[in-house]
N, C-alpha and C positions, 0 to 999 in steps of 0.2 A: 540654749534651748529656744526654739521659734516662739514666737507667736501662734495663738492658736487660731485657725483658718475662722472660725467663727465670729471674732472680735474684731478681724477687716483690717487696717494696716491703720498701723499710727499718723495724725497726719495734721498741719498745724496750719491754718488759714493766713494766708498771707496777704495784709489787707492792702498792696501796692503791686499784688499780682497782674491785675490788669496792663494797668500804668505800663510795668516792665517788658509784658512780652511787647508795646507795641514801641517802647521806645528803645531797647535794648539795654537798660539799665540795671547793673546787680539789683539785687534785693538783700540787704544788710538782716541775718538773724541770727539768734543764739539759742535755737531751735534744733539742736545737734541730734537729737532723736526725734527726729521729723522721719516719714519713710517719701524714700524719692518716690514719685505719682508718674504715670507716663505724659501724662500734661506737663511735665516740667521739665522735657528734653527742649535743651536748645537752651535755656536760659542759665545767665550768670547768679549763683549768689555768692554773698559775702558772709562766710561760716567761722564764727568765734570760735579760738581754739583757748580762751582763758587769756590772754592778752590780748590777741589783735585779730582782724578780720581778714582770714585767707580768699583769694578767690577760687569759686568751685565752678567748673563751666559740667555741665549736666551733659550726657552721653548717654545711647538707649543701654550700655553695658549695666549702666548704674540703676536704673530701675529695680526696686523692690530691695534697695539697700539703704542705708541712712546715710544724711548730711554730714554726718560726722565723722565717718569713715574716712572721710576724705581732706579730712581738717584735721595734720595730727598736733595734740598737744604740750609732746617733749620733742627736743632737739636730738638730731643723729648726735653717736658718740664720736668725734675725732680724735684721733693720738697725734701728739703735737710732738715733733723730733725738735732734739735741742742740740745746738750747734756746740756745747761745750763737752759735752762726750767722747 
């Protein structure tokens, strides 16, 4: 269920934002329910997925979606063949 249009988009102050857009540097969070802002196209973060920090490069597609969409935190399943078969 969305959000309701009234309550404005979740959104979590990122206090090395400046910093990044002019140097090009991730911004390291674990802010996974953050909602992406159109300010934030172009820039790298670094999105905790519960162990480690994935990199998320931001795209105008992503707007109005969260940071954590894009940081998954289980691994694909593989089927691993065995040569003794």
């Amino acid at each position: 269920m969305p959000r309701s249009a009234w309550k404005g988009p979740f959104f979590v102050s990122f206090p090395g934002l400046k910093q990044a857009v002019q140097n090009g540097t991730p911004i390291a969070t674990q802010a996974r329910s953050c909602t992406i802002l159109p300010s934030f196209v172009g820039l790298k973060f670094l999105v905790h997925n519960g162990k480690e920090y994935i990199p998320v490069h931001v795209t105008e597609e992503m707007i109005g979606h969260k940071l954590g969409e894009f940081s998954f935190t289980r691994k694909r399943f593989t089927y691993r063949f065995t040569k003794n078969k």
